[in-house]
C-alpha positions, 0 to 999 in steps of 0.5 A, a space after each residue: 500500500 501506498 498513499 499520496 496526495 489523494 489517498 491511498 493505493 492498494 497492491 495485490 501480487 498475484 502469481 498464477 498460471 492464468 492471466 488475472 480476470 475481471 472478476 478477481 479483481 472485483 473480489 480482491 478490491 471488495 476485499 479490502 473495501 470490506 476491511 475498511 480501507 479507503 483506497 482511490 486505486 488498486 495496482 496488481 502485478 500479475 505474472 501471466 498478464 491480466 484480461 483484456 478489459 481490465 486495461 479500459 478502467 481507470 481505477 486500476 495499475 496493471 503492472 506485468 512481470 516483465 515491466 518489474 525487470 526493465 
């Protein structure tokens, strides 16, 4: 976790074989909701990529494995 001049951001690290859904994220971001965090953005770092769609939303930081190495 982060914060900055807006708030909070959240980091879940996720090492699967397949590329991170929709819906894992929307399970991982109720998750911390549920505990009471504030966060204004999630970032996840995924070893296999992530689905198409999460790249179109605003609220979230998508960071490959391969950007971690550059």
């Amino acid at each position: 976790m982060t914060e900055d001049d807006k708030g909070y951001i959240f980091y879940e690290v996720k090492f699967r074989k397949n590329p991170l859904s929709s819906e894992r994220v929307d399970k991982e971001i109720a998750q911390v909701n549920g505990c009471g965090l504030d966060c204004y953005r999630y970032g996840f770092i995924s070893r296999s990529g992530f689905a198409q769609e999460l790249y179109d939303r605003d609220d979230l930081i998508l960071i490959s494995l391969e950007q971690m190495y550059k």
